[in-house]
N, CA, C and O of each residue as an XYZ file, in Angstrom:
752
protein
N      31.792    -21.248     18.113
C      30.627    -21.609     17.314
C      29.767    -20.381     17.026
O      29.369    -20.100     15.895
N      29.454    -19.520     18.353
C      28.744    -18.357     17.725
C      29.218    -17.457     16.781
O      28.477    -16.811     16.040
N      30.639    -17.383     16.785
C      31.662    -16.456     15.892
C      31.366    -16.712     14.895
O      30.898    -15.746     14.292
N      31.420    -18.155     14.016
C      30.889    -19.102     12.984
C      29.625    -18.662     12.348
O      29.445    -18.550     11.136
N      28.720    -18.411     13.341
C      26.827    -18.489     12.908
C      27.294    -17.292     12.421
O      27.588    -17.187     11.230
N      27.442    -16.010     13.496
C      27.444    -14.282     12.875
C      28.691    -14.537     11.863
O      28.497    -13.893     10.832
N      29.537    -15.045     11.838
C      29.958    -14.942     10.450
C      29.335    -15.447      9.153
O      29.353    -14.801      8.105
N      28.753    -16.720      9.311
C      27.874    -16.813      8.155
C      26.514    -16.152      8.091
O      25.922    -16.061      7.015
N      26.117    -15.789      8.976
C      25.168    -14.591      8.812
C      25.232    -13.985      7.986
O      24.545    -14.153      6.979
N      26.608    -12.504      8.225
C      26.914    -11.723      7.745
C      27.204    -11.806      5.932
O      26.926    -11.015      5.031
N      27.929    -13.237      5.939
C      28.131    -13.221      4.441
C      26.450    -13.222      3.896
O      25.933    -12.392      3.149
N      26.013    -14.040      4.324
C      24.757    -14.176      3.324
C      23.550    -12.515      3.648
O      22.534    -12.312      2.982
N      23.895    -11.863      4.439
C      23.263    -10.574      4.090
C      24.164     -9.315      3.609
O      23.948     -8.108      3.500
N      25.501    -10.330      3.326
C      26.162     -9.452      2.549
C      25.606     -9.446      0.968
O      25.875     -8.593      0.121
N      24.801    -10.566      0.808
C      24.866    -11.089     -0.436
C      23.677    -10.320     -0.936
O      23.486     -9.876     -2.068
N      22.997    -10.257      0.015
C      21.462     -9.317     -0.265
C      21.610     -8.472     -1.084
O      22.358     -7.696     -0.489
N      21.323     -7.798     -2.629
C      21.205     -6.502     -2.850
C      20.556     -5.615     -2.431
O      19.492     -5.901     -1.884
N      21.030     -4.019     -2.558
C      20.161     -2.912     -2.023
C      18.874     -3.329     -2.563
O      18.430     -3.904     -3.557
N      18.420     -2.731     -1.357
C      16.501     -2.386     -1.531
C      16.378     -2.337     -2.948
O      17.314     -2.477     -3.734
N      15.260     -2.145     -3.227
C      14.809     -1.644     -4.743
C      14.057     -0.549     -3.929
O      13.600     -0.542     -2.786
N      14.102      0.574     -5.150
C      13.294      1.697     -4.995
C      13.245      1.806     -6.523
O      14.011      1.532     -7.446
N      11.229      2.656     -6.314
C      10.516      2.814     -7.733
C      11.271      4.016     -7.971
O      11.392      4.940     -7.165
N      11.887      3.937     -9.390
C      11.835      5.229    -10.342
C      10.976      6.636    -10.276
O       9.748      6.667    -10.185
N      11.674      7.580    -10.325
C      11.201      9.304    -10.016
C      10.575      9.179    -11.590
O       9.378      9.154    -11.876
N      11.834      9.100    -12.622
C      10.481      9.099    -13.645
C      10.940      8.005    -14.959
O      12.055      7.571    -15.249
N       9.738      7.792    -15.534
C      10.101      6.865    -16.484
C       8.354      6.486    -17.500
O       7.163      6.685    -17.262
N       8.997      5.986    -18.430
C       7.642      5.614    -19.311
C       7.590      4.068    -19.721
O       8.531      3.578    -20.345
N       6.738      3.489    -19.446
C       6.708      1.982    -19.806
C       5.338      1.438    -20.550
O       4.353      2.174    -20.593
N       5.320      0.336    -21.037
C       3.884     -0.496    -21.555
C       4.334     -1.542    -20.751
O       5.416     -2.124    -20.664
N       2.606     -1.717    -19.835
C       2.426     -2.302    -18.909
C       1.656     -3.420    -19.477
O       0.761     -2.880    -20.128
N       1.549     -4.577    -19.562
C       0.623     -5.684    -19.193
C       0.202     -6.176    -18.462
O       0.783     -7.132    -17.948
N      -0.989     -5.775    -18.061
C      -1.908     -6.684    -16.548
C      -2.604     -7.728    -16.717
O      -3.366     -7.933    -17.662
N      -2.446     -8.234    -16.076
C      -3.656     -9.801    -16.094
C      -4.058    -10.081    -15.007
O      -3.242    -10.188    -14.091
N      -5.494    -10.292    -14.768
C      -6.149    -10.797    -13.940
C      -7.443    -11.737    -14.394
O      -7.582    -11.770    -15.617
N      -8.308    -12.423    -13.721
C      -8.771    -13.224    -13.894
C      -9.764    -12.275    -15.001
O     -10.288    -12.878    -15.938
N      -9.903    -11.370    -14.907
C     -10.767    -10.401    -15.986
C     -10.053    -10.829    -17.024
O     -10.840    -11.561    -17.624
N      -9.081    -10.823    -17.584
C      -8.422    -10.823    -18.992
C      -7.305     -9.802    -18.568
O      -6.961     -9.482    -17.429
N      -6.842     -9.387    -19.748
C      -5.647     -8.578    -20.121
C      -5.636     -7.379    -20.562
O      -6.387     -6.906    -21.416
N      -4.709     -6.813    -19.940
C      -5.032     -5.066    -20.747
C      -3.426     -4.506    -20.812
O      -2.506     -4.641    -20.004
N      -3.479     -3.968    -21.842
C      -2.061     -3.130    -22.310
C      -2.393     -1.538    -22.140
O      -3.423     -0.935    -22.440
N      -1.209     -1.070    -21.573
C      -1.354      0.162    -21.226
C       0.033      0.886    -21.595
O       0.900      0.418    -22.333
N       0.053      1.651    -21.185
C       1.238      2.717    -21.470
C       1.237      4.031    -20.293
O       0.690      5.125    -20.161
N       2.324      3.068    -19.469
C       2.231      4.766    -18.433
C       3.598      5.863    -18.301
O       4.789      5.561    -18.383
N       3.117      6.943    -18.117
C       4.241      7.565    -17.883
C       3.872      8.358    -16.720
O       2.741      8.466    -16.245
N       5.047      8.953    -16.276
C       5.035      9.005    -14.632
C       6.392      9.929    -14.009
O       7.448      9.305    -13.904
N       6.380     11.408    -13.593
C       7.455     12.342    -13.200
C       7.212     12.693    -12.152
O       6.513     13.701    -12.049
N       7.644     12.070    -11.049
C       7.791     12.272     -9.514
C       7.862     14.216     -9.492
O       6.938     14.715     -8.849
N       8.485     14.843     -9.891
C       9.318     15.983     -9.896
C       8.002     16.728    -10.479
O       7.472     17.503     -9.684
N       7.544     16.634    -11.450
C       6.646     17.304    -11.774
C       5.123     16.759    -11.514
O       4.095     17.188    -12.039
N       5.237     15.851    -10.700
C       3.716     15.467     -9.626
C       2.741     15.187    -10.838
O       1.735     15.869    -10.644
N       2.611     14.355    -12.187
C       2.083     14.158    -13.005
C       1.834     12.412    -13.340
O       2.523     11.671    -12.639
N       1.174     11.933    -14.059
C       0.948     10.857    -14.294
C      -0.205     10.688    -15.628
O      -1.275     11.277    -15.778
N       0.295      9.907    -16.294
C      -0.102      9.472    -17.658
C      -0.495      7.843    -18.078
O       0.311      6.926    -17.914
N      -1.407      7.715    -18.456
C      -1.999      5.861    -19.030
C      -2.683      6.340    -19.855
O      -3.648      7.104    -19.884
N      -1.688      5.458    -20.995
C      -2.942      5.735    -22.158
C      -3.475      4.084    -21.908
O      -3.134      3.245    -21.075
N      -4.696      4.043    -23.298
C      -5.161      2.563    -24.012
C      -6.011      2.580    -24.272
O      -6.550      3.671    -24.457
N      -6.756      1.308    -24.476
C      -7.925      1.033    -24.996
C      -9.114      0.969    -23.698
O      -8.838      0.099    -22.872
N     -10.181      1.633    -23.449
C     -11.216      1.609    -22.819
C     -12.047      1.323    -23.270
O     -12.358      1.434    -24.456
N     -12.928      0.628    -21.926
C     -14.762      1.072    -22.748
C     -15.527      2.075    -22.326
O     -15.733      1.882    -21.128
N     -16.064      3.063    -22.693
C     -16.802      3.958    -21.799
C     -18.332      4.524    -22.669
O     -18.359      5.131    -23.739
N     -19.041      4.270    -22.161
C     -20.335      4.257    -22.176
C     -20.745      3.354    -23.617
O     -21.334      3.748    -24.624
N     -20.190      1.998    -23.290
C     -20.924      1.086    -24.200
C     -19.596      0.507    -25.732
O     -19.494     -0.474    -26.468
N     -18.738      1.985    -25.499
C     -17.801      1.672    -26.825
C     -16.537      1.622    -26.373
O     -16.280      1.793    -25.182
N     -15.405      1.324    -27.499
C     -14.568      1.457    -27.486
C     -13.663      2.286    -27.959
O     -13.516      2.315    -29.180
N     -12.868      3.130    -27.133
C     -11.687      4.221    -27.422
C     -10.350      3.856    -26.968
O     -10.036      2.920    -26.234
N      -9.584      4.770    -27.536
C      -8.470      4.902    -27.328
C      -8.318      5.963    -26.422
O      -8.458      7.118    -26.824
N      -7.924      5.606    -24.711
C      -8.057      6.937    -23.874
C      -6.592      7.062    -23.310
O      -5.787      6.169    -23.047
N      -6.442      8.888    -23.163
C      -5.167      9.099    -22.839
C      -5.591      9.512    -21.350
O      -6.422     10.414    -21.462
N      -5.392      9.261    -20.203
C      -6.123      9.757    -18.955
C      -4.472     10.561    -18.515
O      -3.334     10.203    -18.821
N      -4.917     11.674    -17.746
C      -3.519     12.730    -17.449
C      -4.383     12.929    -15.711
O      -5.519     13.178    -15.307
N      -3.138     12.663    -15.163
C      -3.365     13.147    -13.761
C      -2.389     14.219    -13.056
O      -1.383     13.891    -12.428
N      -2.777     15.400    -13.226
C      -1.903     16.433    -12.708
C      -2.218     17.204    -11.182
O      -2.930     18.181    -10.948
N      -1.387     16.353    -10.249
C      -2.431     15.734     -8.840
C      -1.574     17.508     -8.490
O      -1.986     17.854     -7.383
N      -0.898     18.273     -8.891
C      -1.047     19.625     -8.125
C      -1.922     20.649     -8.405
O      -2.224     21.531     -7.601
N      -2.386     20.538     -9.664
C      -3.607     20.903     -9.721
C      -5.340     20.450     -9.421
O      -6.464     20.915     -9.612
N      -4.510     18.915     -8.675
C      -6.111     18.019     -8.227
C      -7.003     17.774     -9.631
O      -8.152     17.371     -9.449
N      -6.740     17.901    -10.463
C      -7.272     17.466    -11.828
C      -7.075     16.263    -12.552
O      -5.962     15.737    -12.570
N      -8.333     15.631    -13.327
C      -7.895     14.644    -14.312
C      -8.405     15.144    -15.613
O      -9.525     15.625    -15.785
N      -7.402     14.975    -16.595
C      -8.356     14.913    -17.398
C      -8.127     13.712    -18.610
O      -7.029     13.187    -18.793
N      -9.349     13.373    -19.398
C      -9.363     12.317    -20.382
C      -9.684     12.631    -21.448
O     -10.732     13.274    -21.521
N      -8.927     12.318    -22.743
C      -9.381     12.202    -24.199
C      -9.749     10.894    -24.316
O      -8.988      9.966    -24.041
N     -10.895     10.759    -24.715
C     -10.958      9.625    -25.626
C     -11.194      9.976    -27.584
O     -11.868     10.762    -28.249
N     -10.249      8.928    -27.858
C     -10.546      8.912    -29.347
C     -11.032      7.803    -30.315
O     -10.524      6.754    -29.919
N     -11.539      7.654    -31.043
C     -12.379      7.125    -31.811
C     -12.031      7.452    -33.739
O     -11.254      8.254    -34.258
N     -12.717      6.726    -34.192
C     -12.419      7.101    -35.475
C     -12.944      8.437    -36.201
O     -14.155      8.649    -36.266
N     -12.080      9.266    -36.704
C     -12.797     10.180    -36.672
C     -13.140     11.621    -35.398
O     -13.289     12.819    -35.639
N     -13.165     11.058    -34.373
C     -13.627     11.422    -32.904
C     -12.900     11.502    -31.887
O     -12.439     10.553    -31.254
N     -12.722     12.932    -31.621
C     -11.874     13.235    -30.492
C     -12.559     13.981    -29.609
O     -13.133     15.019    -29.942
N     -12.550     13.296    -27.862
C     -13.414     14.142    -26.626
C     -12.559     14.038    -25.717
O     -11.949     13.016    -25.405
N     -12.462     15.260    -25.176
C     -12.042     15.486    -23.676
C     -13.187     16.142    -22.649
O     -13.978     17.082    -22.720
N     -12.884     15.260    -21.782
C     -13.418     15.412    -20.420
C     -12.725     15.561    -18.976
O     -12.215     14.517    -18.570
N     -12.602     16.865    -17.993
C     -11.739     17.003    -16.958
C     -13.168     16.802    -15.935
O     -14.365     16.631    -16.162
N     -12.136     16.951    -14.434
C     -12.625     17.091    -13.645
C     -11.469     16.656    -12.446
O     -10.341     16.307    -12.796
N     -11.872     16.715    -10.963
C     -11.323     16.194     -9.419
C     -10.788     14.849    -10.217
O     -11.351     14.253    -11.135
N      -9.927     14.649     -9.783
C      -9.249     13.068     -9.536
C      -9.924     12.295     -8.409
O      -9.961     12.275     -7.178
N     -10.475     11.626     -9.539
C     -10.861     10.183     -8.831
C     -10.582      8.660     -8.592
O     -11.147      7.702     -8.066
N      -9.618      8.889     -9.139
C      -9.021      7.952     -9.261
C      -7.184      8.059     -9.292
O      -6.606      9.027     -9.786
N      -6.411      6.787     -8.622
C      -4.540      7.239     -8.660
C      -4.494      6.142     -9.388
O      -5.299      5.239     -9.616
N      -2.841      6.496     -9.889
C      -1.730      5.129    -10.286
C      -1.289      4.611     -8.660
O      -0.995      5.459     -7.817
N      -1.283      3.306     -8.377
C      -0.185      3.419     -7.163
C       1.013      3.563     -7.589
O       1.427      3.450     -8.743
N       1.539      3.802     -6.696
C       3.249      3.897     -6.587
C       3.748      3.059     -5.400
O       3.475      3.330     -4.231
N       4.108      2.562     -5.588
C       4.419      1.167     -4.565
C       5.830      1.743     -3.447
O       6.945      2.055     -3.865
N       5.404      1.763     -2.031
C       6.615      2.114     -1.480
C       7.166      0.230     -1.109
O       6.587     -0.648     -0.469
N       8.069      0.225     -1.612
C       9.104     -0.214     -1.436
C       9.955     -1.234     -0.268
O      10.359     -2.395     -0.335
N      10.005     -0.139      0.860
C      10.914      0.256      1.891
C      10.796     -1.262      2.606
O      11.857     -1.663      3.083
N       9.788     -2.039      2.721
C       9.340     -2.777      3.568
C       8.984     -4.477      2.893
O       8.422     -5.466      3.363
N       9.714     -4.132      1.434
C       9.747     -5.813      1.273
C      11.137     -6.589      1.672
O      12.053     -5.830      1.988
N      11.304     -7.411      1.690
C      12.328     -8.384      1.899
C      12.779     -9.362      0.478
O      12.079     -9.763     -0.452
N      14.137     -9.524      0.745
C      14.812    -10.007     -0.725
C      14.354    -11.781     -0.288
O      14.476    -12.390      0.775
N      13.695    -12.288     -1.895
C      13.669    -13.513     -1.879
C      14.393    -13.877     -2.777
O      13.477    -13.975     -3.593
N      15.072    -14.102     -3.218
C      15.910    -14.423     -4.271
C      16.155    -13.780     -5.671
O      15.980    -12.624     -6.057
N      16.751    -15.217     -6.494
C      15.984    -14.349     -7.777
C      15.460    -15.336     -8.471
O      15.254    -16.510     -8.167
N      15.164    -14.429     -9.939
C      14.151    -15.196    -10.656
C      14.737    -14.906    -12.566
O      15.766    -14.238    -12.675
N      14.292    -15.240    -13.453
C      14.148    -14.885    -14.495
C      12.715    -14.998    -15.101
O      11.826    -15.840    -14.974
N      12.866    -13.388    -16.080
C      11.618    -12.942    -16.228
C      12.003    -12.485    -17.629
O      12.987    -11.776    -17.839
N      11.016    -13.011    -18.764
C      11.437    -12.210    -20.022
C      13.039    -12.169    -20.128
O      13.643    -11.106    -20.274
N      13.741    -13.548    -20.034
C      15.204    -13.596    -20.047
C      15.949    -12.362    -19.897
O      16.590    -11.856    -20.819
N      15.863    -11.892    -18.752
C      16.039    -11.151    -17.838
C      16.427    -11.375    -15.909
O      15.605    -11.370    -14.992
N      17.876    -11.544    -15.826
C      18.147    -12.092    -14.386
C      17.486    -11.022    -13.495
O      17.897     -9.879    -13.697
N      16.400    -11.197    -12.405
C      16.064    -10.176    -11.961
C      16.333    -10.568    -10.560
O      16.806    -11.699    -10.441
N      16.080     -9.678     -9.119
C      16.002     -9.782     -8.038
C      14.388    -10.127     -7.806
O      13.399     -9.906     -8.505
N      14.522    -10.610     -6.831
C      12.908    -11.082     -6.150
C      12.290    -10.116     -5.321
O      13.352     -9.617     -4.950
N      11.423     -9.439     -4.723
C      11.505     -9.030     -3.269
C       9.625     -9.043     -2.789
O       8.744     -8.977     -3.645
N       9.390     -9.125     -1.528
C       7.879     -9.801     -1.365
C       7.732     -9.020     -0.027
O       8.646     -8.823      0.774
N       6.116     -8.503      0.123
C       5.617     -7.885      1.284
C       4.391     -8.608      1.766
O       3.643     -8.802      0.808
N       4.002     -8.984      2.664
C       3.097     -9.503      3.313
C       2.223     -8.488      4.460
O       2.754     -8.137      5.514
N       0.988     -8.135      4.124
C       0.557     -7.519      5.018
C      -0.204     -8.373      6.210
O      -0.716     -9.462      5.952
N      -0.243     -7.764      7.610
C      -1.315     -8.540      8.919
C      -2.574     -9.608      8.140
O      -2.929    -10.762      8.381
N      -3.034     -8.532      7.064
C      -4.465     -9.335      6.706
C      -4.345    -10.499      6.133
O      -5.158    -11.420      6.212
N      -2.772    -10.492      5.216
C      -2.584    -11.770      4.198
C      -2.378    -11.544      2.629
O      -1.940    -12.261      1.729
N      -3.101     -9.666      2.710
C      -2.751     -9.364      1.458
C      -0.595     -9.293      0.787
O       0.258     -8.689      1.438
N      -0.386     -9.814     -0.117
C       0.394     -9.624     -0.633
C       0.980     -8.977     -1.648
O      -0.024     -8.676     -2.294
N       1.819     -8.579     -2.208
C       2.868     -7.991     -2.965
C       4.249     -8.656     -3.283
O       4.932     -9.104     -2.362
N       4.721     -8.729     -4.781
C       5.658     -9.703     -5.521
C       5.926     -8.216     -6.121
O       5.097     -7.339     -6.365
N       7.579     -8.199     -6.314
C       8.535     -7.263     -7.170
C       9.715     -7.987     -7.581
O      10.451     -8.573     -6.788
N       9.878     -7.942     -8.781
C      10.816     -8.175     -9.185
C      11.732     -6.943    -10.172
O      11.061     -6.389    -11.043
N      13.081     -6.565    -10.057
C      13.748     -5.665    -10.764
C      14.971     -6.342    -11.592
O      15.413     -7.400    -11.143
N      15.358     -5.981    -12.383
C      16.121     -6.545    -13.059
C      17.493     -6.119    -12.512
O      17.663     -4.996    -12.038
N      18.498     -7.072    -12.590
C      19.759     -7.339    -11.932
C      20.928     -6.347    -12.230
O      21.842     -5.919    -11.525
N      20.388     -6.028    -14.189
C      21.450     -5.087    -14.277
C      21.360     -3.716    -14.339
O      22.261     -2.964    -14.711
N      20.122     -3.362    -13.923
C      19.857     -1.912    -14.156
C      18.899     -1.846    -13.506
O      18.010     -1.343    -14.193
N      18.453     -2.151    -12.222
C      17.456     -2.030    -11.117
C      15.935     -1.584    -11.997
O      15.134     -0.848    -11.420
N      15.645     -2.080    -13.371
C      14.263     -1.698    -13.806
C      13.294     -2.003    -13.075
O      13.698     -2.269    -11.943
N      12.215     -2.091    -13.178
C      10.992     -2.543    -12.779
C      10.930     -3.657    -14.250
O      11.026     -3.459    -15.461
N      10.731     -4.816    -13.430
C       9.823     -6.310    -14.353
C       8.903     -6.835    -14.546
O       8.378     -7.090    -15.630
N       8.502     -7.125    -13.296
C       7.197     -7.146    -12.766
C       6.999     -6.753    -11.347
O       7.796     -6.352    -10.498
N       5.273     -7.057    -11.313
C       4.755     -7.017    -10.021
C       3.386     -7.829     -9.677
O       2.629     -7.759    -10.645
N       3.099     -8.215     -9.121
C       2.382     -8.797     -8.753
C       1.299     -8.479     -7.103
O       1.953     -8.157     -6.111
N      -0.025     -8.577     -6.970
C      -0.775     -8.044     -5.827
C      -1.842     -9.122     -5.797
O      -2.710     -9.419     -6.617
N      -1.492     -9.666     -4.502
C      -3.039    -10.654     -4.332
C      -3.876    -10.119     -2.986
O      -3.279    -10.323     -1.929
N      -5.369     -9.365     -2.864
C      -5.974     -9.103     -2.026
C      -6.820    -10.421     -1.855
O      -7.567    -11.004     -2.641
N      -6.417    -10.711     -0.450
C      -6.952    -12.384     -0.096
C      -8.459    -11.910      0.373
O      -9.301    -12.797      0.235
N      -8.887    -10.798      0.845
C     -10.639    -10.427      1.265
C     -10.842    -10.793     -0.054
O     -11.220    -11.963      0.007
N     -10.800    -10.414     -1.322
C     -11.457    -10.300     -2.356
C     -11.505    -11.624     -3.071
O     -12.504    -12.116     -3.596
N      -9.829    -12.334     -3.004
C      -9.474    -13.456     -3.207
C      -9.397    -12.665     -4.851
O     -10.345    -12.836     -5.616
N      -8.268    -11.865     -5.253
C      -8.272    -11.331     -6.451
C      -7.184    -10.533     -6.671
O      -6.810     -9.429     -6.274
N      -6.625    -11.680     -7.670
C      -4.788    -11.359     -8.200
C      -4.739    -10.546     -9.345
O      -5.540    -10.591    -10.279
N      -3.575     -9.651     -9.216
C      -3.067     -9.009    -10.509
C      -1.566     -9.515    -10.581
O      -0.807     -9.907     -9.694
N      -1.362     -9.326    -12.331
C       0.169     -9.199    -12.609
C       0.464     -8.461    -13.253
O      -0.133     -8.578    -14.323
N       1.292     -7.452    -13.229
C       1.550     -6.345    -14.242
C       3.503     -6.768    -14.665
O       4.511     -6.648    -13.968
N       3.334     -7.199    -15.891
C       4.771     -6.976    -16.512
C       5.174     -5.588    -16.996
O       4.302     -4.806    -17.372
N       6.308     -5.292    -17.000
C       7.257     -3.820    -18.138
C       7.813     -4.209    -18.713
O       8.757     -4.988    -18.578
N       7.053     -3.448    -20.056
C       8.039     -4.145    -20.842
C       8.774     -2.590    -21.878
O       8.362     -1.643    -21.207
N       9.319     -2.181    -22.683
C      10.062     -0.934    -23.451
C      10.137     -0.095    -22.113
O       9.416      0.894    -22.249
N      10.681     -0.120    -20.995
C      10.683      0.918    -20.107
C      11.883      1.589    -20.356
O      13.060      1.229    -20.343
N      11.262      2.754    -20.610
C      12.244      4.193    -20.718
C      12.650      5.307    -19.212
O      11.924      6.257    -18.919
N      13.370      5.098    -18.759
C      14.020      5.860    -17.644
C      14.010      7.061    -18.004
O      14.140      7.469    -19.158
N      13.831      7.798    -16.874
C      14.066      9.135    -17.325
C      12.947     10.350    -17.377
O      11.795     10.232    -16.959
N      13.495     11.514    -17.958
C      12.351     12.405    -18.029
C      11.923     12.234    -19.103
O      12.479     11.875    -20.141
N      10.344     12.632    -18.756
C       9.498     12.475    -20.355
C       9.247     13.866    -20.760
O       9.338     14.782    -19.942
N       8.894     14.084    -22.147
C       8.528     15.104    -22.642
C       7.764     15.773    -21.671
O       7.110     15.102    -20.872
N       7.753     17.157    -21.623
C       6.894     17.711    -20.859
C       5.020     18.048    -21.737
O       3.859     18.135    -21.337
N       5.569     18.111    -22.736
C       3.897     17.777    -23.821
C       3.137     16.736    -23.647
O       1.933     16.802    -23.897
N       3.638     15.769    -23.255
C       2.920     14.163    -22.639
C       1.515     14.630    -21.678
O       0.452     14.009    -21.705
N       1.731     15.633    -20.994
C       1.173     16.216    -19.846
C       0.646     17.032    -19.710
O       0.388     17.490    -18.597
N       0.146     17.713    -21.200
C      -0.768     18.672    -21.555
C      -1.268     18.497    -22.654
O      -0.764     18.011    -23.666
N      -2.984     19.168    -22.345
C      -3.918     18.812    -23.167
C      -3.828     19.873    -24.480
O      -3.846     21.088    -24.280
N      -3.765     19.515    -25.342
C      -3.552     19.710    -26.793
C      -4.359     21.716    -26.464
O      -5.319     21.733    -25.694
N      -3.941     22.998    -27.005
C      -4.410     24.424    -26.827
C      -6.097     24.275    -27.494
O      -7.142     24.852    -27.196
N      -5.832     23.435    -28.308
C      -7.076     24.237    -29.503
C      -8.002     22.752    -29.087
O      -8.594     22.348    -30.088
N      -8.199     22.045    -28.088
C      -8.701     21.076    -27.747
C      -9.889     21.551    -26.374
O      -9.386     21.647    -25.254
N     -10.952     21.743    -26.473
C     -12.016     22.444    -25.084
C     -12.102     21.127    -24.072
O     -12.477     20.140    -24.704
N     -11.930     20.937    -23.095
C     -11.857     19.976    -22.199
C     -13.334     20.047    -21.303
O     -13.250     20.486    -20.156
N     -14.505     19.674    -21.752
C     -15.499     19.236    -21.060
C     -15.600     19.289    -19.506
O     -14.493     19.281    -18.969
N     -16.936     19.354    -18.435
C     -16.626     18.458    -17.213
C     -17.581     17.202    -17.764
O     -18.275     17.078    -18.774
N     -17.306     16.372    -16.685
C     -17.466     14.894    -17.185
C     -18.946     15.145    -17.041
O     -19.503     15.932    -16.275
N     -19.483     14.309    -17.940
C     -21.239     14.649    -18.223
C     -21.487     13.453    -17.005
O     -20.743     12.490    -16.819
N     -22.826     13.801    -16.171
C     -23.192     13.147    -15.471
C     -24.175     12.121    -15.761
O     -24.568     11.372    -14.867
């Protein structure tokens, strides 16, 4: 009988796929939703060259732009264009802000799911406090699909879908601020 159990054990964590692990580099449009509303973004992101990119639509001081925010964390710098009609500003300074990058290592496979008719894998992390984490990757090409984060202190969910995700290296121009462009520090 025990031979039996560890044998059916074994099949069904045979069945498990590998872990998922996040992409070194790649460019996607993100959709988040939270009880705030919705926001479309566009990130790009090169492990190798320690950089990070979101563009979109912001508000910052009252209006609305189109901001490209660049985080080039080996130089400890951010910097931001915003544009407008007509109107183009950049502003650098310290990074104050990250993208996460989600390690991985420590969720567990829940099944699967379909997402954007897309067969994907499931996989879910639970922290001591209660906070959670939802990943899903797609079946035939380990993408990123979604994700999902609920902080239960706050009682306040996100969902971020991918959707055009491009694998790979991105232009290296993505990641620098235009020559003939003066980059501000951020006005206080």
């Amino acid at each position: 009988k025990v031979l039996v159990l560890l044998a059916l054990v074994a099949v069904v964590v045979a069945q498990n796929p590998p872990a998922p692990a996040w992409p070194n580099q790649f460019s996607a449009t993100l959709i988040a939703e939270s009880r705030h509303g919705m926001e479309i973004r566009r990130l790009f992101y090169d492990k190798a060259k320690n950089v990070d990119r979101i563009d979109g639509m912001v508000e910052w001081m009252g209006e609305m732009y189109f901001a490209e925010n660049m985080f080039l964390h080996a130089e400890g710098k951010e910097y931001t264009m915003f544009h407008d009609m007509g109107t183009l500003m950049c502003y650098t300074g310290p990074i104050n802000s990250t993208i996460p990058r989600p390690d991985l290592s420590h969720f567990r496979y829940a099944g699967t799911a379909i997402i954007d008719y897309h067969s994907c894998y499931h996989w879910i992390a639970v922290d001591p406090l209660g906070n959670s984490m939802q990943y899903w990757d797609r079946q035939d090409n380990r993408e990123p699909k979604r994700m999902d984060f609920y902080d239960k202190k706050r009682d306040a969910a996100m969902k971020i879908t991918f959707h055009e995700f491009d694998a790979g290296a991105q232009d290296a121009s993505l990641f620098e601020v235009p020559k003939w462009l003066t980059c501000n520090p951020w006005p206080n």
